[in-house]
C-alpha positions as CSV (number, residue, x, y, z in Angstrom):
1,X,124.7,122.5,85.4
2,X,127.3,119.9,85.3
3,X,127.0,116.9,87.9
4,X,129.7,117.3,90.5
5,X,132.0,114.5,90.4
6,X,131.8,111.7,93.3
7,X,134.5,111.6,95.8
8,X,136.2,108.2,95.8
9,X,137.3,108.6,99.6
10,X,135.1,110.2,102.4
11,X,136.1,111.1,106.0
12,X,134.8,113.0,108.6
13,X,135.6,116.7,108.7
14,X,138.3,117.9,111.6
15,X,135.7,118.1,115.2
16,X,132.7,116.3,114.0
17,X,133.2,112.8,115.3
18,X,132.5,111.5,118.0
19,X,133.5,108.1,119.9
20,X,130.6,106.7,118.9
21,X,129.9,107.6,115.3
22,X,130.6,110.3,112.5
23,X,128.9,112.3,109.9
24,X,129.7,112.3,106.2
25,X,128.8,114.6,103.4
26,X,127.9,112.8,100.5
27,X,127.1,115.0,97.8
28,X,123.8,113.9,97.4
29,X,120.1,113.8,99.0
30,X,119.5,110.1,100.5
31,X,116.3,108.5,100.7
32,X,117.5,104.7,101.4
33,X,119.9,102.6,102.5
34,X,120.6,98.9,102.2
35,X,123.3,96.8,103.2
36,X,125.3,94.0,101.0
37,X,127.1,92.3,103.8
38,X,128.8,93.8,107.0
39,X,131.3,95.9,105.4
40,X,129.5,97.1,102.0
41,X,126.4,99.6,101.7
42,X,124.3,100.8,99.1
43,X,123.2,104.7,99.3
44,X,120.0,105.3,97.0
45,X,119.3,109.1,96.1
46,X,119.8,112.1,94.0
47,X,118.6,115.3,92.9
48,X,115.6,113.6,90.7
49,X,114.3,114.8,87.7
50,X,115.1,118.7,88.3
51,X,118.0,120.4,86.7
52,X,120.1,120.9,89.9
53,X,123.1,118.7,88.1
54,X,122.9,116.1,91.3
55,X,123.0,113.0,90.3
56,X,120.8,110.2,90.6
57,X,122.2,106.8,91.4
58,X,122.9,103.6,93.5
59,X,126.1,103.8,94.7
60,X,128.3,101.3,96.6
61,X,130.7,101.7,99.0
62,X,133.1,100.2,101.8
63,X,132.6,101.2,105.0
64,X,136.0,100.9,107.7
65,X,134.8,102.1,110.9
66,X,138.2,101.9,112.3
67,X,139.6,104.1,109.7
68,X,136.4,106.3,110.3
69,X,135.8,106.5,106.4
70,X,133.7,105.1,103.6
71,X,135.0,104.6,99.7
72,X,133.1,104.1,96.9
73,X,133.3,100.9,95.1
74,X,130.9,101.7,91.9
75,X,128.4,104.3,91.4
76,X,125.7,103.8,89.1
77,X,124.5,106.6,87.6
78,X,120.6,106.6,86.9
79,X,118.2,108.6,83.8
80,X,118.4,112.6,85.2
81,X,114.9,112.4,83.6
82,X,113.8,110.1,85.8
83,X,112.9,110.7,89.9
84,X,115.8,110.0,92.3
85,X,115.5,105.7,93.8
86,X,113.3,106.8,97.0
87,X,113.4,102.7,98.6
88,X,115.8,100.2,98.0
89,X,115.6,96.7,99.2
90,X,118.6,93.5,99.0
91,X,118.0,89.6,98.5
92,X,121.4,88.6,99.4
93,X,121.1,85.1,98.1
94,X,119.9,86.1,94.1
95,X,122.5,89.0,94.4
96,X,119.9,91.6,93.7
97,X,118.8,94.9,94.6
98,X,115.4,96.0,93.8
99,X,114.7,100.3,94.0
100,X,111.5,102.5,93.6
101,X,112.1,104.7,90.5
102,X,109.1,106.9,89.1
103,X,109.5,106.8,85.4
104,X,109.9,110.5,83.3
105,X,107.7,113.0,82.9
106,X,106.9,112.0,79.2
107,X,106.2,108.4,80.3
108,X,104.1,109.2,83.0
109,X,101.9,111.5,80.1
110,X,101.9,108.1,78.2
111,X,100.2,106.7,81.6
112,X,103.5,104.7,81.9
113,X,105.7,104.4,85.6
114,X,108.2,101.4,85.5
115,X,108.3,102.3,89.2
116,X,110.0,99.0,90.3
117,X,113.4,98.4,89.3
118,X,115.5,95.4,89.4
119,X,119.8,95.5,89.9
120,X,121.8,92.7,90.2
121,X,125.4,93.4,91.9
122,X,128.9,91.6,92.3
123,X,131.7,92.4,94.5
124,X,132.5,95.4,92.7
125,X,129.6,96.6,90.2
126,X,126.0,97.3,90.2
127,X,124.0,96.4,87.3
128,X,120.6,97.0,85.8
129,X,118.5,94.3,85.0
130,X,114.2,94.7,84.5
131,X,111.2,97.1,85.6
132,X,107.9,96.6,86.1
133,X,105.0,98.9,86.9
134,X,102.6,98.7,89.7
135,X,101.7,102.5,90.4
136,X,98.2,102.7,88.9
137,X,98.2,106.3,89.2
138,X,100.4,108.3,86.8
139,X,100.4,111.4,89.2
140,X,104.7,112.4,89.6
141,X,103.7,113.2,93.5
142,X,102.9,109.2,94.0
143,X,105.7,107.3,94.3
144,X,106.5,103.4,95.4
145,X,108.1,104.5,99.0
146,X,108.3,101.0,100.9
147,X,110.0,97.8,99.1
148,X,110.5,94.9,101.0
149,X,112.1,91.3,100.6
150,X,110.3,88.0,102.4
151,X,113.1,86.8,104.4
152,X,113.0,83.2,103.4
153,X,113.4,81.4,99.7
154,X,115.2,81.5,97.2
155,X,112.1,82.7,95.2
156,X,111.0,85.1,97.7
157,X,108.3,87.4,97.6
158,X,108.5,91.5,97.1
159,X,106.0,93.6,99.1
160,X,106.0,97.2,97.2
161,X,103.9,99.6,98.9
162,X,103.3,103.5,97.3
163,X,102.0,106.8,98.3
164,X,98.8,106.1,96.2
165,X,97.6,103.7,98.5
166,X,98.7,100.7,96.6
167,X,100.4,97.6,98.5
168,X,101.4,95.2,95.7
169,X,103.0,91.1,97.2
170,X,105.0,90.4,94.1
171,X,106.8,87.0,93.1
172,X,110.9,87.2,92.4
173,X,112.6,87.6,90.2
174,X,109.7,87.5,88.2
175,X,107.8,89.9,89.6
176,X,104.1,88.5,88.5
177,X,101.4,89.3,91.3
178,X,100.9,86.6,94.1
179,X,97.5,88.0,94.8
180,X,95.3,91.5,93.4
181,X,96.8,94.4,94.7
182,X,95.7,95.5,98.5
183,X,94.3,99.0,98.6
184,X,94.3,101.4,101.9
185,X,91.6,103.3,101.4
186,X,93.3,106.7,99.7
187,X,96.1,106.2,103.0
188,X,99.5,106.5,101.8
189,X,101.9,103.2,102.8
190,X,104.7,103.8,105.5
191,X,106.3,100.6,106.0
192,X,105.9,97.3,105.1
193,X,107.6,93.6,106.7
194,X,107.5,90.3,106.6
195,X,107.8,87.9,109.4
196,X,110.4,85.2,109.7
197,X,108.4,82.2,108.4
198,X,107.0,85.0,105.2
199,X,103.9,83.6,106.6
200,X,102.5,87.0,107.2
201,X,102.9,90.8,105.6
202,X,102.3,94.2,107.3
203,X,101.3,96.6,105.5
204,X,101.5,100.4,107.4
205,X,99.0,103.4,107.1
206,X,98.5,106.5,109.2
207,X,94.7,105.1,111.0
208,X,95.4,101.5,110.5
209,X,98.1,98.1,110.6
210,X,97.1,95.3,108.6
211,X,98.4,92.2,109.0
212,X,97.7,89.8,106.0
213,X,98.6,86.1,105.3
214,X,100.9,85.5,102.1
215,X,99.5,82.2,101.7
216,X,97.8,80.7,99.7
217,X,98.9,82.4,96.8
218,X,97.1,83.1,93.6
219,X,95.8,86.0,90.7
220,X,92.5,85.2,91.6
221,X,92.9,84.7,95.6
222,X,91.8,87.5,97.6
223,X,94.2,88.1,100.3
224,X,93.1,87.5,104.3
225,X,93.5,90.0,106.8
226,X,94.9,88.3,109.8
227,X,94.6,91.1,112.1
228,X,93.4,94.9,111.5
229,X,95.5,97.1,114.7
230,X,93.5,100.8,114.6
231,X,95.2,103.8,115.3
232,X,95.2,104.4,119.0
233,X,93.8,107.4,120.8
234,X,96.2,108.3,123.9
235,X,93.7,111.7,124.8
236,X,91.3,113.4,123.3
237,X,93.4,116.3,122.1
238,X,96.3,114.3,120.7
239,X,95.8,112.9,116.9
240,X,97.4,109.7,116.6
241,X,99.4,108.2,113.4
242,X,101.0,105.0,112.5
243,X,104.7,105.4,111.1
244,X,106.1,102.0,110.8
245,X,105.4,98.5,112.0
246,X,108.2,95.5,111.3
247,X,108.3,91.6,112.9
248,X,111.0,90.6,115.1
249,X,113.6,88.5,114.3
250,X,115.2,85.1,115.6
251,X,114.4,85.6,119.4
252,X,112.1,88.4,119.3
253,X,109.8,86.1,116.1
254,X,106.9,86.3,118.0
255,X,107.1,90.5,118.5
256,X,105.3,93.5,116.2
257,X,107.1,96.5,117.0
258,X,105.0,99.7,116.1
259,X,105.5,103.4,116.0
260,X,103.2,105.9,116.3
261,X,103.6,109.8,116.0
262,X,101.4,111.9,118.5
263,X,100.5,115.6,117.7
264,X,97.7,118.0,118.5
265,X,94.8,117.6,117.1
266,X,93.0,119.9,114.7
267,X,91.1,122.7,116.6
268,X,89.7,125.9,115.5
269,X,87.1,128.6,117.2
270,X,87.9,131.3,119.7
271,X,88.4,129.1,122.6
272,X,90.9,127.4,120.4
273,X,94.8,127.0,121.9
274,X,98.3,126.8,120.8
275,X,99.6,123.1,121.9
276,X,101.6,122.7,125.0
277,X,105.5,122.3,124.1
278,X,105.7,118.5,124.4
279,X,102.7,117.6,122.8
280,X,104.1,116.1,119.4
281,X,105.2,112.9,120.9
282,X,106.8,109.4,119.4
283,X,106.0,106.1,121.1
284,X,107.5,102.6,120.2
285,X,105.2,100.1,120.8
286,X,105.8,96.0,121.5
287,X,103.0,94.0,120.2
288,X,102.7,90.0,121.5
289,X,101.6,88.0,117.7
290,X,100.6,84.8,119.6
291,X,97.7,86.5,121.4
292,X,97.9,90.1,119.2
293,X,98.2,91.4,122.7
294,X,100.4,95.0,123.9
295,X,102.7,94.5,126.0
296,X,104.7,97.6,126.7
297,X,104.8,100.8,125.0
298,X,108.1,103.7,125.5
299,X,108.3,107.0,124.3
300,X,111.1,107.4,122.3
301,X,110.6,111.4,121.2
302,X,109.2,114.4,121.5
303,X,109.1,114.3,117.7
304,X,108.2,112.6,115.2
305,X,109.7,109.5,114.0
306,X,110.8,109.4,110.5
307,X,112.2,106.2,110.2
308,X,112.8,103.0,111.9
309,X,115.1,99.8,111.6
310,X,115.5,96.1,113.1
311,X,118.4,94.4,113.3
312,X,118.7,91.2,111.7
313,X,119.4,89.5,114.8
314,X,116.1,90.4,116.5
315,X,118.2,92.2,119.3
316,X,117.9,95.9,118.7
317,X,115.6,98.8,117.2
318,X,116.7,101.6,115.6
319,X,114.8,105.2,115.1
320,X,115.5,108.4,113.3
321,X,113.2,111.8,114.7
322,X,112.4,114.5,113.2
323,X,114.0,116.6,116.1
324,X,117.4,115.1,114.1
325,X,118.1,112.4,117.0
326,X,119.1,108.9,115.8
327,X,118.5,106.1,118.6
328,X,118.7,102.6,119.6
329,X,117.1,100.3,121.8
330,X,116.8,97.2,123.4
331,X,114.2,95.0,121.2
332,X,113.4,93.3,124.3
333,X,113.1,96.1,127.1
334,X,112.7,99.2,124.7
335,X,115.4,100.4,126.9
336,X,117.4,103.3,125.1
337,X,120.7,101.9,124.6
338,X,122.6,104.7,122.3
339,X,121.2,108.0,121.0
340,X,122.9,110.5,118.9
341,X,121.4,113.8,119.4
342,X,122.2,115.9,116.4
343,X,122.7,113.1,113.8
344,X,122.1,115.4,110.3
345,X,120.8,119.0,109.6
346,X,117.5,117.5,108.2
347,X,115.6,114.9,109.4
348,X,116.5,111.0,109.0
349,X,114.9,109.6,105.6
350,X,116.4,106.2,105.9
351,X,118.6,104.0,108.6
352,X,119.9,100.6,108.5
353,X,121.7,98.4,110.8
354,X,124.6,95.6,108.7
355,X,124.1,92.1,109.3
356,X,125.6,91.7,111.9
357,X,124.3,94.7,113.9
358,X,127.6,96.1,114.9
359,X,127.1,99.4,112.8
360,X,123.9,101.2,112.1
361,X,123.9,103.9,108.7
362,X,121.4,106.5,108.4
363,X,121.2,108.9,106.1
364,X,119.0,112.5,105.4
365,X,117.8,114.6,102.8
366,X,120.7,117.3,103.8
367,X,123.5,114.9,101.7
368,X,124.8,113.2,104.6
369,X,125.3,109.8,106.3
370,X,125.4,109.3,110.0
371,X,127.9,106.0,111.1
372,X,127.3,104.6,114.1
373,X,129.0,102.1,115.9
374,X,126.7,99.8,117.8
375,X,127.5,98.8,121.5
376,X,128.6,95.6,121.9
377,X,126.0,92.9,123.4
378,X,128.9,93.0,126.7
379,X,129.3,96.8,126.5
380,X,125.2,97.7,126.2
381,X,124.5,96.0,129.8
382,X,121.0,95.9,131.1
383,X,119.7,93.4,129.0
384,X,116.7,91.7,129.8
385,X,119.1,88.1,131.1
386,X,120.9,90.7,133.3
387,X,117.7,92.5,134.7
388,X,116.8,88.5,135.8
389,X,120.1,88.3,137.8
390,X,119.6,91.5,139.1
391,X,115.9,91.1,140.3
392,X,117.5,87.1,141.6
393,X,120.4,89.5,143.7
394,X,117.9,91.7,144.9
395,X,115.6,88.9,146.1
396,X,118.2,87.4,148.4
397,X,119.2,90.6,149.8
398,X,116.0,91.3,151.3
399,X,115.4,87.7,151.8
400,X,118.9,88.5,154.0
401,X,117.7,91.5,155.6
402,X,114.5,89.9,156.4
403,X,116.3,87.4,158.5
404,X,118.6,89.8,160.3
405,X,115.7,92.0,160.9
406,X,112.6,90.0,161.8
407,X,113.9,86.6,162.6
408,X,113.8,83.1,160.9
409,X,109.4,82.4,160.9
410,X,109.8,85.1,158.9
411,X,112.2,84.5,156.8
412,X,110.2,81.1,156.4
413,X,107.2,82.7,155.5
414,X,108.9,85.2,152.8
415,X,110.1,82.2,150.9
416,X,107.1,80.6,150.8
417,X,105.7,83.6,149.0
418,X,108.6,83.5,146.4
């Protein structure tokens, strides 16, 4: 079957926007998303190595919000023997784009899976450049499905994390191993993130966060677990599972942000029930890395999450559910600050916000995108600076009625207590 062609020009069809985002149909399953700079955005995908005639490729496009379209710039079209690019990652100083790419069939009989591939791009092209392998396993079910950047250095390290159970820290652009490859215990990776010094990596399972130090560096130097977060257990009858874990950023440094899925647990015999609606639960959790201490926890769904984003400026979290909601919150409060309640027909497989936070892309197995405009720091209101002057006002106003009420001693006695 012949690939369809790519359309150069997308828009929204006629009734489906909204005022604050719209859908597109691009031809294609996504699986990742990356951002080049505010205005450029690289969709990963495709149809793999099955002969539906979908392409797979990295492909580049504008994005005008105004205009409420996206074009594309260059699309590079990838092996059809090959899997579809599952994770992409950008280091925006070296110009490069690194994607998680399971080799062919035939290779993987050789015991061969370049998994991790390495693009460079320009203003107008994307271009292939080296692969390495890391997947031990050769099975075409394991996959590398988290690929992450450091976020300082012009050498910076590469944390590739796969389905096998395998999280790799990796030099660029070399790619040589910093230290031997971490291993989960047969527990598939979720997520992985550096913080903002690359002092320290998380690496994501279902039971377990581990939080490792990326220095000192070496073949031979075993790498030390900082901090080991288990799975929580809310009730009895809930099972609990990590999804994603990522550092804050600039003013939120000092923050772990985790997600966890709840669902029924496992029961079986006669006295056995069907779950109450509600049960399958997702909570967002905000974790205090000076003391490794919780310090507030919201539920965000009554789904699972499948993805999660934050921005670069430390100011805002982004989450995709499997009940097809995409939403945003305040990285300080957790407060909801934007949701979109029917973003795509499947759920969200990848979201990202652009530099400067002002538009958030996800995207979804179902061959569309999701563009979202962000509210403004002036238009989301409630911040955690506003909450301050609130609680200042509201202080005073008793402090007010207090005196009109019950006299000055008092009024005397209340400020005292403040």
């Amino acid at each position: 079957m012949p690939a369809e062609p790519t359309p150069t020009t997308l828009s929204p069809e006629p009734g489906t926007a909204s005022k604050t985002s719209f859908p597109l149909d691009v031809r294609f399953p996504v699986y990742s998303i990356a951002f080049l700079d505010d205005h450029r955005v690289v969709l990963a995908g495709g149809g793999g190595s099955s002969r539906t005639g979908v392409k797979n490729r990295l492909s580049m496009y504008s994005v005008d919000v105004k205009k409420r379209q996206i074009s594309l710039i260059d699309e590079h079209e990838l092996s059809k023997e090959e899997d579809a690019p599952m994770t992409i990652a950008v280091h925006h100083k070296s110009k490069a784009i690194v994607a998680g790419i399971n080799s062919s069939a035939a290779q993987l009989e050789k015991g061969v899976n370049e998994n991790v591939r390495v693009f460079s791009y320009t203003d107008d092209k994307i271009t292939y450049e080296k692969r390495r392998q890391t997947i031990t396993s050769t099975d075409p079910d394991h996959y590398q499905k988290v690929t992450a950047f450091a976020r300082i250095g012009s050498s910076p390290a590469l944390a590739v994390g796969t389905t096998n159970s395998q999280l790799s820290l990796l030099d660029f652009p070399d790619l040589d191993d910093l230290f031997p490859t971490l291993n989960y215990d047969g527990e598939e990776i979720y997520d992985a993130d550096f913080d903002d010094e690359s002092d320290m990596l998380v690496g994501t399972s279902s039971n377990k966060l581990c939080v490792w130090s990326t220095r000192p560096r070496g073949k031979d130097v075993e790498a030390d677990a900082l901090q080991v977060i288990e799975r929580p257990i809310l009730k009895k009858e809930l099972a609990c599972t990590f999804r994603a874990a990522k550092f804050g950023r600039g003013p939120t440094a000092s923050n772990l942000y985790t997600v966890v899925n709840a669902s029924p647990a496992a029961t079986s015999g006669p006295r056995s029930r069907r779950p109450p609606a509600g049960s399958k639960k997702a909570f967002v959790s905000l974790w205090d890395t000076r003391a490794w201490k919780l310090l507030k926890t919201r539920t965000v769904s009554q789904k699972p999450v499948t993805a999660f984003d934050v921005s670069d400026d430390g100011t805002l979290l982004a989450y995709g559910s499997s009940d097809l909601s995409v939403g945003i919150l305040d990285a300080v409060t957790l407060r909801p600050i934007l949701t979109v309640l029917h973003a795509h027909d499947f759920p969200v497989t990848s979201l990202k916000f652009n530099p400067s936070a002002s538009v958030l892309v996800s995207g979804s197995a179902d061959n569309s995108i999701r563009v979202i405009e962000v509210p403004s720091a002036s238009q989301r209101g409630g911040s955690s600076a506003t909450y301050a002057v609130l609680m200042t006002l509201l202080v005073l106003l008793v402090a007010i009625l207090i005196q009109q009420t019950f006299g000055d001693d008092l009024l005397a006695a209340a400020r005292q207590a403040l």
